[in-house]
GUKE-632177 format. One record per residue (C-alpha): x, y, z; chain; residue number from 1. Coordinates in nm, 4 decimals, padded with zeros to 6 digits. Example, Ala and Ser with C-alpha at 12.3 -4.5 7.8 and 13.67 -1.06 7.14 Angstrom:
c1 / c2 / c3 / cadena / num
01.2300 / -00.4500 / 00.7800 / A / 1
01.3670 / -00.1060 / 00.7140 / A / 2
//
This chain:
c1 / c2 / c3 / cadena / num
-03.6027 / 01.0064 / 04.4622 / A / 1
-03.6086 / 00.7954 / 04.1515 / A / 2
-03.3778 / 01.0130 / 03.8969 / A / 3
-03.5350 / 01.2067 / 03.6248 / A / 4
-03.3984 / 01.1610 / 03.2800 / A / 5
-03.4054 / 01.4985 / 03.0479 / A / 6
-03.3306 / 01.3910 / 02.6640 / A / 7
-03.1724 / 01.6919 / 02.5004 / A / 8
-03.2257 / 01.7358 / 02.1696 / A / 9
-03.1566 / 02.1098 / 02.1733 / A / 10
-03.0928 / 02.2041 / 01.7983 / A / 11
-02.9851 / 01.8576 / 01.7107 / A / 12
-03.2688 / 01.8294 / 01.4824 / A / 13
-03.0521 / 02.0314 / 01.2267 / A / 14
-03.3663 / 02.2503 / 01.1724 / A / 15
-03.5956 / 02.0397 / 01.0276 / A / 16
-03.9541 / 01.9291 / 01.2362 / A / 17
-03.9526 / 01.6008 / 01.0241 / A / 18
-03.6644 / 01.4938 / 01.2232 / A / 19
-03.7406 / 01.6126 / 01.5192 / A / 20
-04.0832 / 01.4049 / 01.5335 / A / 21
-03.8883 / 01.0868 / 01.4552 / A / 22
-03.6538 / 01.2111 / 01.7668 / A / 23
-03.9847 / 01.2392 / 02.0004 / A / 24
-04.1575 / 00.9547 / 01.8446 / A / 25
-03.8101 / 00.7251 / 01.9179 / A / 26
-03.7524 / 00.8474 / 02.2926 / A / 27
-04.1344 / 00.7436 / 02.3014 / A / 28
-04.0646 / 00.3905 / 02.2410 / A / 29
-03.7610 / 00.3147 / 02.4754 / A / 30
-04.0164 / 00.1910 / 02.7621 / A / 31
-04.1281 / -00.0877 / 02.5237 / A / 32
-03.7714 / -00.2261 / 02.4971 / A / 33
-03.6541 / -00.1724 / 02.8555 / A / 34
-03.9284 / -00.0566 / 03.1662 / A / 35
-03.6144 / 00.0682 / 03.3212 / A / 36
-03.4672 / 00.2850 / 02.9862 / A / 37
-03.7615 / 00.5477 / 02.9420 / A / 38
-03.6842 / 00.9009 / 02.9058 / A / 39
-03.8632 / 01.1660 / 03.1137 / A / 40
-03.8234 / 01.5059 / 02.9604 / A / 41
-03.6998 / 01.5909 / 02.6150 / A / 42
-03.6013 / 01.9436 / 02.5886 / A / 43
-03.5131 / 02.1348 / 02.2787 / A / 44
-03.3633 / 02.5540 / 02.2717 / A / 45
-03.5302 / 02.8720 / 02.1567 / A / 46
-03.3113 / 03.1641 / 02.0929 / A / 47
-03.3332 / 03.5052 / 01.9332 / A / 48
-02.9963 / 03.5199 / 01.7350 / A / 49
-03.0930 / 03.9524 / 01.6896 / A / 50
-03.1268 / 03.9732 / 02.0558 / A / 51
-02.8327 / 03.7475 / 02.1443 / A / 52
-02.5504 / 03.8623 / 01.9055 / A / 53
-02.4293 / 04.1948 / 01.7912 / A / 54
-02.4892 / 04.3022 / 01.4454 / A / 55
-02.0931 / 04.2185 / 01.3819 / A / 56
-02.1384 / 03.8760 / 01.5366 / A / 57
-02.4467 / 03.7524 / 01.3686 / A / 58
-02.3017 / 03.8610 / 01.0252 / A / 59
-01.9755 / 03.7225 / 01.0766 / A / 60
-01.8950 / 03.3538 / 00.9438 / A / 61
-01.9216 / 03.0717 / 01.1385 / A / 62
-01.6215 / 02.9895 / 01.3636 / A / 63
-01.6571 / 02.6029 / 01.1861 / A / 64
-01.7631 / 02.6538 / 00.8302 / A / 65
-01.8314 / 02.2706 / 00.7947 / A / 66
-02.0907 / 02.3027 / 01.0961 / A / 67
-02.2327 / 02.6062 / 00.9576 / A / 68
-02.6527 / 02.5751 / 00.8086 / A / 69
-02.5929 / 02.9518 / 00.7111 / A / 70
-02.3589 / 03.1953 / 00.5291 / A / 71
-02.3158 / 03.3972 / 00.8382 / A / 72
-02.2794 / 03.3324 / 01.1992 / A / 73
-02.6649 / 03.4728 / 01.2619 / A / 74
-02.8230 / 03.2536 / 00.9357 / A / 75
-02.7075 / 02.9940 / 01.0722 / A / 76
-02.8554 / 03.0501 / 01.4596 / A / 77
-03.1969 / 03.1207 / 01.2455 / A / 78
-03.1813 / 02.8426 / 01.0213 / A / 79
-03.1617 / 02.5909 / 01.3440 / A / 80
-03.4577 / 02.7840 / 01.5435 / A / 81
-03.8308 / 02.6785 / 01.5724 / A / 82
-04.1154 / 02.9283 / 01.5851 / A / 83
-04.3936 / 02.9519 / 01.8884 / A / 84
-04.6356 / 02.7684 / 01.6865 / A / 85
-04.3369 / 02.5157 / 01.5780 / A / 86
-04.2780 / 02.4747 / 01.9422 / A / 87
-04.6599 / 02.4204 / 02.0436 / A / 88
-04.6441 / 02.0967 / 01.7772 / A / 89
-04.3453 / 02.0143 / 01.9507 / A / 90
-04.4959 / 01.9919 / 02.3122 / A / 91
-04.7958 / 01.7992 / 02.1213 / A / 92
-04.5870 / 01.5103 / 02.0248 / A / 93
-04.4094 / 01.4952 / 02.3008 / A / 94
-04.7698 / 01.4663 / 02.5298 / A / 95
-04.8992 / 01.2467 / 02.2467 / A / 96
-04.5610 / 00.9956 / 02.3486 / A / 97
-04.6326 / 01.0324 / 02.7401 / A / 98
-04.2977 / 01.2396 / 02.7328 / A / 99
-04.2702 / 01.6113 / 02.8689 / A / 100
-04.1880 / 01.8897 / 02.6800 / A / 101
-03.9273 / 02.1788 / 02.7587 / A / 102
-03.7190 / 02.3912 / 02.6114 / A / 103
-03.3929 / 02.5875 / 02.7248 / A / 104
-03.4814 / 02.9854 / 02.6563 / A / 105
-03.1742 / 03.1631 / 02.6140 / A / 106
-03.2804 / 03.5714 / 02.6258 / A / 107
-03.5533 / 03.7811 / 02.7382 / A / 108
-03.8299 / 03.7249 / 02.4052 / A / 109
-03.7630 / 03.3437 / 02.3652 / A / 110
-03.8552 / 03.2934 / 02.7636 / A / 111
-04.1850 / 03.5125 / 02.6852 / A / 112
-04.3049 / 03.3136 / 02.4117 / A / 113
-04.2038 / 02.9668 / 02.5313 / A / 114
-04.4232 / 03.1088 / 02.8737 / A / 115
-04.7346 / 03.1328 / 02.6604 / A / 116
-04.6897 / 02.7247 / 02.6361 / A / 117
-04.6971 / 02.6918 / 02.9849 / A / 118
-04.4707 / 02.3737 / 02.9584 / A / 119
-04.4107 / 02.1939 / 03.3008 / A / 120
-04.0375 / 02.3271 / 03.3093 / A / 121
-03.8103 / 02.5545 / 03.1518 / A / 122
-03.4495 / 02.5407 / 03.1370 / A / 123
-03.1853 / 02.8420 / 03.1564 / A / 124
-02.8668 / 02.7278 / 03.0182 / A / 125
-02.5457 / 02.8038 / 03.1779 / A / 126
-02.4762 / 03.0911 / 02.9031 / A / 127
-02.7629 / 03.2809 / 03.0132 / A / 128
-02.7865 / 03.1984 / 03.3541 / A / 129
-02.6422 / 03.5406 / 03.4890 / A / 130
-02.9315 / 03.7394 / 03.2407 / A / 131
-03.1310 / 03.8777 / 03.5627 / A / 132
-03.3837 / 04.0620 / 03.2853 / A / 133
-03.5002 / 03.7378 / 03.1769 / A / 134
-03.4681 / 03.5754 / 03.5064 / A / 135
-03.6991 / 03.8164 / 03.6506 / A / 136
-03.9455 / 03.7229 / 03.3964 / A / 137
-03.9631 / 03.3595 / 03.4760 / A / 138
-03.9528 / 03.4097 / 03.8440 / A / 139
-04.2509 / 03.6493 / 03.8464 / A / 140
-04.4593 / 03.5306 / 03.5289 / A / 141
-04.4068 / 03.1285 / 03.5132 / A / 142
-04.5470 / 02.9124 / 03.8287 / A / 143
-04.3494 / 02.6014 / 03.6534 / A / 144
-04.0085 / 02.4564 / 03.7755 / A / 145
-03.6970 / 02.6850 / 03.6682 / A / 146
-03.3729 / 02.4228 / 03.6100 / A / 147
-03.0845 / 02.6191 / 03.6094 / A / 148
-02.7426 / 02.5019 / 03.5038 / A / 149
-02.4204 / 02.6520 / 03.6865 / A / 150
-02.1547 / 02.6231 / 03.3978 / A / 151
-01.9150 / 02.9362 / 03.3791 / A / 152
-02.0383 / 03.0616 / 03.6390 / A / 153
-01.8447 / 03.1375 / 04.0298 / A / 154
-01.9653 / 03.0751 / 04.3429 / A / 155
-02.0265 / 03.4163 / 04.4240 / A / 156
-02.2552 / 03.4220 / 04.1034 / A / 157
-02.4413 / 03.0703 / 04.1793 / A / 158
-02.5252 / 03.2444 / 04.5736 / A / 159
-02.6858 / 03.5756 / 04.3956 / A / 160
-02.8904 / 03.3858 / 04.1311 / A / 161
-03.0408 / 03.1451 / 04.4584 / A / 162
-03.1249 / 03.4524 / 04.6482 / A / 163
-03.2758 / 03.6263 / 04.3509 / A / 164
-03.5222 / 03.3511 / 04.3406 / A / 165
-03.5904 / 03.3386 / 04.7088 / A / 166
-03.6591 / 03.7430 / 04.7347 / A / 167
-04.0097 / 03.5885 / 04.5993 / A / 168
-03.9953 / 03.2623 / 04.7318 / A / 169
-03.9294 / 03.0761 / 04.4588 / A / 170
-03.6076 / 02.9052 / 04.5059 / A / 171
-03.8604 / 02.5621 / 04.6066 / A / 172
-03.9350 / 02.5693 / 04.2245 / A / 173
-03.5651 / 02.5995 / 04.1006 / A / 174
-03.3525 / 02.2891 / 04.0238 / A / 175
-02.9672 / 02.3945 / 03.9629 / A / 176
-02.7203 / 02.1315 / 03.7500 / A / 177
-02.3508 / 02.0937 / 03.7966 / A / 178
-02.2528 / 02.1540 / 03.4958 / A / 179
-01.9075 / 02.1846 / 03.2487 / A / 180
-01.9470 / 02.4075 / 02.9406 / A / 181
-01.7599 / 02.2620 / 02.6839 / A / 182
-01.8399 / 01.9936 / 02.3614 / A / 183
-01.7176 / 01.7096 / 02.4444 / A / 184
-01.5671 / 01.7755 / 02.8141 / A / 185
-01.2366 / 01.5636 / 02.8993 / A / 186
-01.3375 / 01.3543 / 03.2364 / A / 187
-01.0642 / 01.5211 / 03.4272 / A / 188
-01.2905 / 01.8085 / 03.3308 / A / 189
-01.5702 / 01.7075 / 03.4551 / A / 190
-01.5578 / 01.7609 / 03.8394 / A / 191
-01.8189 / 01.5335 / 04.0229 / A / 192
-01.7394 / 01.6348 / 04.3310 / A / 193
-01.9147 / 01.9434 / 04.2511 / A / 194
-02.2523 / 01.7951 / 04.2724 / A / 195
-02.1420 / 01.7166 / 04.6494 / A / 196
-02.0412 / 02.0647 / 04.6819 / A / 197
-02.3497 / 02.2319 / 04.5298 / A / 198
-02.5836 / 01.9524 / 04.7278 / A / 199
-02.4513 / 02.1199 / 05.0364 / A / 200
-02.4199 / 02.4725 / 04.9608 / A / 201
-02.8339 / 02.4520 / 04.8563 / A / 202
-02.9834 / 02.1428 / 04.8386 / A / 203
-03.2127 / 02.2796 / 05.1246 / A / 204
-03.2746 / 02.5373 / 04.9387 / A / 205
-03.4334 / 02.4578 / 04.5986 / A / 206
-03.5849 / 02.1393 / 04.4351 / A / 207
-03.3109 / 01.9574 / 04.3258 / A / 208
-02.9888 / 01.8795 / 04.1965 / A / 209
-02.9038 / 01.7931 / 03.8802 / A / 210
-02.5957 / 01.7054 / 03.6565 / A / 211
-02.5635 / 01.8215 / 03.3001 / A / 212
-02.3142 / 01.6236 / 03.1007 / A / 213
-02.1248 / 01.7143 / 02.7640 / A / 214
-01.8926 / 01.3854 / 02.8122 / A / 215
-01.8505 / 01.0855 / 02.6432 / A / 216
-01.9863 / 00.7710 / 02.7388 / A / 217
-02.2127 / 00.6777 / 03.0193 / A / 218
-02.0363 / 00.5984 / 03.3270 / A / 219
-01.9731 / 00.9100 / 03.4830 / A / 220
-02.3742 / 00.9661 / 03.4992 / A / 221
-02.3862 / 00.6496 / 03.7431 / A / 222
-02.1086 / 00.8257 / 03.9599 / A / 223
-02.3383 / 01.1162 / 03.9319 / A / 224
-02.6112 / 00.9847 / 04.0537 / A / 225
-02.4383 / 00.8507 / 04.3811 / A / 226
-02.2683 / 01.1984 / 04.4885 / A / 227
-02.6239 / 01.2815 / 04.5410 / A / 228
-02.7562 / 01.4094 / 04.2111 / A / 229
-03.1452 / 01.3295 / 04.0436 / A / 230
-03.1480 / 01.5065 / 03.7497 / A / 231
-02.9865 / 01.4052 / 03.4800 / A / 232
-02.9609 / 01.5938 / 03.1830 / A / 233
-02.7595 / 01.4184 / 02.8467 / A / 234
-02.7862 / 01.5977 / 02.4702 / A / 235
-02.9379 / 01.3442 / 02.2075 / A / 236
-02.8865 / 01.2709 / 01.8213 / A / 237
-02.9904 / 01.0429 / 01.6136 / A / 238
-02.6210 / 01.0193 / 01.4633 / A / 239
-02.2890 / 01.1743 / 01.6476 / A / 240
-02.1022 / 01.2048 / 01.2739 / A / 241
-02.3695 / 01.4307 / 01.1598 / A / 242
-02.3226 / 01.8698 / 01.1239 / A / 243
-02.3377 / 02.0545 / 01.3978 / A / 244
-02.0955 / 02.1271 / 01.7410 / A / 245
-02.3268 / 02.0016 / 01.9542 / A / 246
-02.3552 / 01.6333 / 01.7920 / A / 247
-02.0105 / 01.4294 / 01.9289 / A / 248
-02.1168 / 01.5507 / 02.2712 / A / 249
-02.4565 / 01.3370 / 02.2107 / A / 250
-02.5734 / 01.0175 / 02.2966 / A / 251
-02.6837 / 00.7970 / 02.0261 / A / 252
-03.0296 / 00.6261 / 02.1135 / A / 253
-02.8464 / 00.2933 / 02.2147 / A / 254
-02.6417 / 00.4984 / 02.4305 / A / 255
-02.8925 / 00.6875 / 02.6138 / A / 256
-03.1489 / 00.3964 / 02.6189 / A / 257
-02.8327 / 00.2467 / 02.8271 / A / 258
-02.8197 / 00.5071 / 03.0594 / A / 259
-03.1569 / 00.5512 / 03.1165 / A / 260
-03.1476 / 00.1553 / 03.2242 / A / 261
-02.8494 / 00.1878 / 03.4159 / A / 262
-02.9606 / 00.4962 / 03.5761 / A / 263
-03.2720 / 00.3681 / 03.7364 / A / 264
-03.0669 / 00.0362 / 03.8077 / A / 265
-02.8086 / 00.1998 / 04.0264 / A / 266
-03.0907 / 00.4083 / 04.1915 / A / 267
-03.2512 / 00.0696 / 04.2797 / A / 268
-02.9018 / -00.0191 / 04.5056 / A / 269
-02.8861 / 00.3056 / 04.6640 / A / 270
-03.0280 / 00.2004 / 05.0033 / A / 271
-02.9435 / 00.0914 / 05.3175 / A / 272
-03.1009 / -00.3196 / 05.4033 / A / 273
-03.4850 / -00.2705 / 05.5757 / A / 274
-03.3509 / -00.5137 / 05.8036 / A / 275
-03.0192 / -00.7150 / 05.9342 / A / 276
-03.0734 / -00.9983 / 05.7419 / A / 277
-03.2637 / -00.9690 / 05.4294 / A / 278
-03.5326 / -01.2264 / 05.3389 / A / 279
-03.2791 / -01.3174 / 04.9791 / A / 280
-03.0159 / -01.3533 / 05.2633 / A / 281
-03.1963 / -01.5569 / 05.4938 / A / 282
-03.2162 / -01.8756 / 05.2655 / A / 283
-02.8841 / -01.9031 / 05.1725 / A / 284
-02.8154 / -01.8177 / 05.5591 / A / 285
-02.9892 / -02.1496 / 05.6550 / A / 286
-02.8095 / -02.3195 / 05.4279 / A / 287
-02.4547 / -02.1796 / 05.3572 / A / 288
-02.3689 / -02.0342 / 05.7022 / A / 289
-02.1711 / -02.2189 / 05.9622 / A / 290
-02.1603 / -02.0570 / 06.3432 / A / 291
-01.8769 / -02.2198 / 06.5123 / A / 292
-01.8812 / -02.1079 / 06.9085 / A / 293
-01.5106 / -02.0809 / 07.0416 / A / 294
-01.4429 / -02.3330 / 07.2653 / A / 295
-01.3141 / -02.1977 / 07.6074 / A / 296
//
């Protein structure tokens, strides 16, 4: 499978739908520069900060005043949210660049609303992966793909959310990520192997297997994708110096252009030869190769 590319731009378009345009309209144009580089999916987040915090945590400050876009912990979750109709535009430009639209739907009333869209996929971040109300509500009332990451969460955990989709067979339409929670993660951190680990615990029993990656740099993806992996999901920003947490985790366009190229390069090599000798191999046979018979 060649491996699909999901452009995160989550709430790294600091609020503003200006900005995130220009995001869409740029991941649009990375197939003009490379064939190899274009971007799949972009996906943004839809939360609702009263549903998600308690009244003491959305009106306390932010833990990182200079990342902050509000006086309190909760203005600042609102100030970086998009409505329904918001998010509609959204999945207009994105269709309007040949690029798919999705969002990550973090509680119960941002997954019903982001449903009405009927977008091809929706994603359930590793903070809410465990939130059975709203997983209930995609399972039975969304027929698109489910992509679930499994950051902070045991093995125990990962085994009761696969089951919970198969009680209405719908694991087929679930892709799970091997994922790290943390902005940047340190490589050491990052645990590859785990994609080999989830790949056999499931992998017959969903979609796919993805990786979601907070790290630096683009390497690790490529390692990724040969431990069996074909999602691959990477947050996006137009600059990494800019306000927000979620920003030096991000790849830069260059960057994920890069990856996107490298990606699909590497997939190319994954494969055993059609034959013995391959048809490249057989000129330079002919003319390079010397068979010298022992002489009894």
């Amino acid at each position: 499978m060649k491996p699909v590319i999901i452009a995160e731009i989550g709430c790294n378009h600091k609020g503003d739908m200006e900005i995130a345009h220009k995001m869409i309209k740029l991941l649009g144009t990375f197939k003009l520069l490379n064939e190899d580089a274009y971007i799949d999916i972009v996906k943004f987040q839809k939360r609702t900060p009263k549903e998600l915090l308690s009244k003491e945590e959305y009106n306390a400050p932010h833990p990182n005043p200079a990342n902050s876009y509000g006086d309190t912990y909760g203005a600042h979750r609102e100030f970086l949210e998009f409505d329904l109709e918001q998010n509609r535009q959204l999945k207009k430009w994105c269709e309007e660049e040949g690029l798919i639209y999705s969002t990550s739907t973090w509680d119960l009333t941002a997954a019903k609303e982001i449903v009405q869209l009927n977008p091809k996929l929706i994603k359930v971040p590793s903070a809410s992966n465990l939130n059975f109300e709203m997983l209930e509500y995609l399972r039975d009332n969304y027929s698109g793909e489910v992509h679930l990451s499994f950051g902070m969460t045991t093995h125990a955990e990962e085994r009761k959310i696969i089951d919970f989709f198969k009680e209405k067979d719908r694991a087929k339409d679930l892709v799970i990520y091997s994922c790290t929670s943390g902005y940047p993660v340190p490589f050491e951190d990052i645990c590859l192997k785990e994609i080999t680990r989830i790949k056999e615990a499931y992998g017959n029993e969903v979609k796919g297997i993805g990786f979601s990656g907070h790290h630096l740099g683009i390497a690790v993806d490529i390692a990724a994708l040969a431990l069996g992996a074909t999602y691959f999901e990477r947050h996006f920003t137009l600059d990494r110096t800019w306000k927000g947490t979620d920003h030096a985790a991000s790849l830069e366009p260059q960057g994920l252009q890069k990856l996107a190229r490298d990606l699909r390069c590497a997939a190319k090599a994954l494969n055993f030869k059609e034959k013995e000798i391959l048809d490249i191999e057989d000129v330079q046979r002919k003319k390079l190769k010397h068979v010298v018979e022992l002489v009894k």
